[in-house]
C-alpha positions as CSV (number, residue, x, y, z in Angstrom):
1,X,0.0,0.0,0.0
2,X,1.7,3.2,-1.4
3,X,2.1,5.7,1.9
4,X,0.2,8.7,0.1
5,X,-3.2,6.6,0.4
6,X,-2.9,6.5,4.3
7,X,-3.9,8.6,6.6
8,X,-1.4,10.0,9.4
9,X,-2.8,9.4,13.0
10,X,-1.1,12.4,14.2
11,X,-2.9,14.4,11.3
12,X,-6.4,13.2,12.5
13,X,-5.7,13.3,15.8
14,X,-5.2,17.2,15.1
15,X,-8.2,17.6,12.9
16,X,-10.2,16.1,15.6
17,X,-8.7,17.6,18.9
18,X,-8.2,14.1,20.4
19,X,-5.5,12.5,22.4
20,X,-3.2,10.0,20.3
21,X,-4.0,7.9,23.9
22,X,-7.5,7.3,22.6
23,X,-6.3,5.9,18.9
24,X,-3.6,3.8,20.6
25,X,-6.4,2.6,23.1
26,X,-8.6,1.4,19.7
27,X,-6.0,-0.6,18.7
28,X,-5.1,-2.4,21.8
29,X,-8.7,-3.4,22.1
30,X,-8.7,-4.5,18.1
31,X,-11.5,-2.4,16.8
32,X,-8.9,-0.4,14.4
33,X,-6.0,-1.3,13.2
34,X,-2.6,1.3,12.6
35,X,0.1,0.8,10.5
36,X,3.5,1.9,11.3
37,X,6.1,3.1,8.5
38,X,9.2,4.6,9.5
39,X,8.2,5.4,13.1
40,X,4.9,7.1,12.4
41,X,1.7,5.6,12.6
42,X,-1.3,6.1,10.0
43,X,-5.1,5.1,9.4
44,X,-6.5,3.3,6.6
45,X,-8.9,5.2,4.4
46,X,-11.0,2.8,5.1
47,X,-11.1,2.7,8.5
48,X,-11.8,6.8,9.0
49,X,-15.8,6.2,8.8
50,X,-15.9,3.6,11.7
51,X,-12.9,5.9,13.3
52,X,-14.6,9.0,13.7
53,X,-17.8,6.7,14.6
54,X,-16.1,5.7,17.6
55,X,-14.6,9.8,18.5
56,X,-18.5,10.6,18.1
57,X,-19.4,7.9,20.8
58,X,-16.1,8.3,22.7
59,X,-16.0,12.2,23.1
60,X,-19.7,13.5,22.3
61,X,-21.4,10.7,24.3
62,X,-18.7,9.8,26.5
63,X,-18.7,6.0,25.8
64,X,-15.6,4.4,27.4
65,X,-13.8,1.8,25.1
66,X,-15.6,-1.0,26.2
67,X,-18.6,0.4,26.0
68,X,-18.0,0.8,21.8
69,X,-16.1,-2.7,21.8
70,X,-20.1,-3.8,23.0
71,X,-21.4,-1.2,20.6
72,X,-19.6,-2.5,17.8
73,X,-20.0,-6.1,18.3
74,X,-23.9,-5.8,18.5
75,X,-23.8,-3.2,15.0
76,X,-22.1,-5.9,13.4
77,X,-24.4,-8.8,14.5
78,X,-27.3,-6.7,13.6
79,X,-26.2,-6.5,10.1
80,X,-25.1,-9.9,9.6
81,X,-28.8,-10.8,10.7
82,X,-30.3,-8.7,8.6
83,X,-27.8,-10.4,5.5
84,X,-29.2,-13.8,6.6
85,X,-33.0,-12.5,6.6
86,X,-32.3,-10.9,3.0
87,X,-30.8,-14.3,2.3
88,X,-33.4,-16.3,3.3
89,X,-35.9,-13.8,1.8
90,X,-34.2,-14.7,-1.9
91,X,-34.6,-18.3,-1.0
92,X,-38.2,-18.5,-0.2
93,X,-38.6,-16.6,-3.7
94,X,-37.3,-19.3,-5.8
């Protein structure tokens, strides 16, 4: 992945007012992942949406991180249930 494409932490971290603490923190609990080149660490592009989701529920609703690891988890098992009912849905069609 060519360096230009990601996305310095220390650059959003800035643009958001948060503490590099809170990124690190994300990490450690395995709901983002950072990638370190030449003793910096940077963000997917992919990864900014579900990233500022989680400074929205960290800093405006004052969720701590296990609180959003919960969050998270249940978002994601909601959508995969509502892929199977879609699924299923297509099946009883045929």
């Amino acid at each position: 992945m060519a360096r230009k494409e990601l996305i310095p932490v220390k650059d959003f971290c800035i643009h958001h007012n948060i503490q590099y603490s809170f990124i690190s923190d994300l990490e450690n609990s395995g709901l983002i992942s950072v990638t370190s080149l030449k003793r910096s660490a940077y963000i997917h592009p992919d990864d900014i949406n579900k990233l500022e989701k989680f400074v929205r529920m960290h800093y405006d609703l004052e969720i701590n991180i296990e609180g959003i690891e919960t969050i998270h988890y249940l978002l994601e098992k909601i959508e995969e249930m509502q892929r199977e009912i879609v699924n299923l849905g297509n099946k009883l069609q045929k």
